[in-house]
C-alpha positions in Angstrom: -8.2 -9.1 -18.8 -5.6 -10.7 -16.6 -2.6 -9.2 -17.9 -1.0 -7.2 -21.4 -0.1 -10.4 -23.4 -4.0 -11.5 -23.2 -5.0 -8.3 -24.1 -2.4 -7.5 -26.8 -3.8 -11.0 -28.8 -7.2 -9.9 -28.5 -6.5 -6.8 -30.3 -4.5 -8.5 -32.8 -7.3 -10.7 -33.5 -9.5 -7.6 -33.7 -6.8 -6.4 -36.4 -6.2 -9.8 -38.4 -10.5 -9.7 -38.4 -10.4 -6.3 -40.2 -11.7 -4.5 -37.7 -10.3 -0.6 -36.8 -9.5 -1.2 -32.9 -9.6 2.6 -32.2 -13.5 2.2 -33.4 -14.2 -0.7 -31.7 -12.6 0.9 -28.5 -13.2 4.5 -27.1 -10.0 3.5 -25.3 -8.0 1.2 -23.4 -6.8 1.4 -19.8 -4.1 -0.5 -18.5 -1.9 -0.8 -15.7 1.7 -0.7 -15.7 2.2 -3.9 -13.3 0.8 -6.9 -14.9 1.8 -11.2 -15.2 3.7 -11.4 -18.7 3.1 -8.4 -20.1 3.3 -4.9 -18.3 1.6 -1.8 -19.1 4.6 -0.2 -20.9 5.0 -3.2 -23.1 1.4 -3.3 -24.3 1.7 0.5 -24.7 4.8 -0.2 -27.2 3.3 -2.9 -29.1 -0.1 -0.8 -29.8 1.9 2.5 -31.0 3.8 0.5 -33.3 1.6 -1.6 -34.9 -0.1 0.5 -37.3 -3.3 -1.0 -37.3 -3.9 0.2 -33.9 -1.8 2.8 -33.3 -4.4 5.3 -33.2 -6.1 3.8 -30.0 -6.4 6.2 -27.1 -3.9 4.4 -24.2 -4.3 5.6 -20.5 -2.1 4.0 -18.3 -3.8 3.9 -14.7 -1.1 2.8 -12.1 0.1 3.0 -8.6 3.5 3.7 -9.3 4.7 7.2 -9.5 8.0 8.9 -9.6 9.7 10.6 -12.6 10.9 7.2 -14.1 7.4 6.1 -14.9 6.3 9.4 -16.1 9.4 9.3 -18.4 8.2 5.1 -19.1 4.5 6.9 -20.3 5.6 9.5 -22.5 8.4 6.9 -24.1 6.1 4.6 -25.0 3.5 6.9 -26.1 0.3 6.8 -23.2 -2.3 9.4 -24.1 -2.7 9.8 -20.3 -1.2 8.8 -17.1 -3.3 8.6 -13.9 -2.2 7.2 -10.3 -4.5 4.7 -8.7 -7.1 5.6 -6.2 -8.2 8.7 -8.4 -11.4 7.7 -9.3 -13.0 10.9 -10.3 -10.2 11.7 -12.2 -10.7 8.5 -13.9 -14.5 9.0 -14.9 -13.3 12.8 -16.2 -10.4 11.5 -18.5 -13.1 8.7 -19.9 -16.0 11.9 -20.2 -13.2 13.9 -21.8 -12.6 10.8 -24.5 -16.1 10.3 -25.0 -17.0 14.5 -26.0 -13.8 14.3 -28.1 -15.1 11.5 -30.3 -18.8 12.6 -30.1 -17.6 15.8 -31.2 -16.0 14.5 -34.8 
């Protein structure tokens, strides 16, 4: 995806199609700095939309600082992990994926 808005209307479509996005998706990553539609944005419209609300939301970023870990927990990110982690990154997606498996 190329930015939020893009991928905010292919989830909606997902929704208006029936489909349960949080079992189409074992979760979505995004970045906070995107064309149109930023990260935080995307987060907000996901948590309060109930028909996908229950989607796991990582945001996966460069920025840091106490402002955007106050912008994740606001809007409602399941996780928060700065760029150039990429270990970390497989671990959090391992982490989702035993969580599910183990329902």
């Amino acid at each position: 995806m190329r930015d939020g808005l893009e991928a905010l209307r292919l989830l909606k479509g997902w929704c208006d199609e029936g489909k349960a996005v949080a079992d189409e998706l074992l979760m979505m990553i995004t970045d906070a700095e995107m064309p149109e539609m930023d990260g935080y944005k995307l987060t907000h419209e996901v948590r309060t939309d109930d028909r996908m609300s229950a989607l796991h939301v990582v945001l996966n970023t460069s920025l840091s600082g106490s402002f955007n870990e106050a912008m994740v927990k606001k809007v409602g990110c399941d996780r928060f992990i700065s760029k150039f982690q990429p270990d970390l990154l497989v671990e959090v997606a391992q982490e989702r994926l035993r969580g599910v498996l183990s329902k």
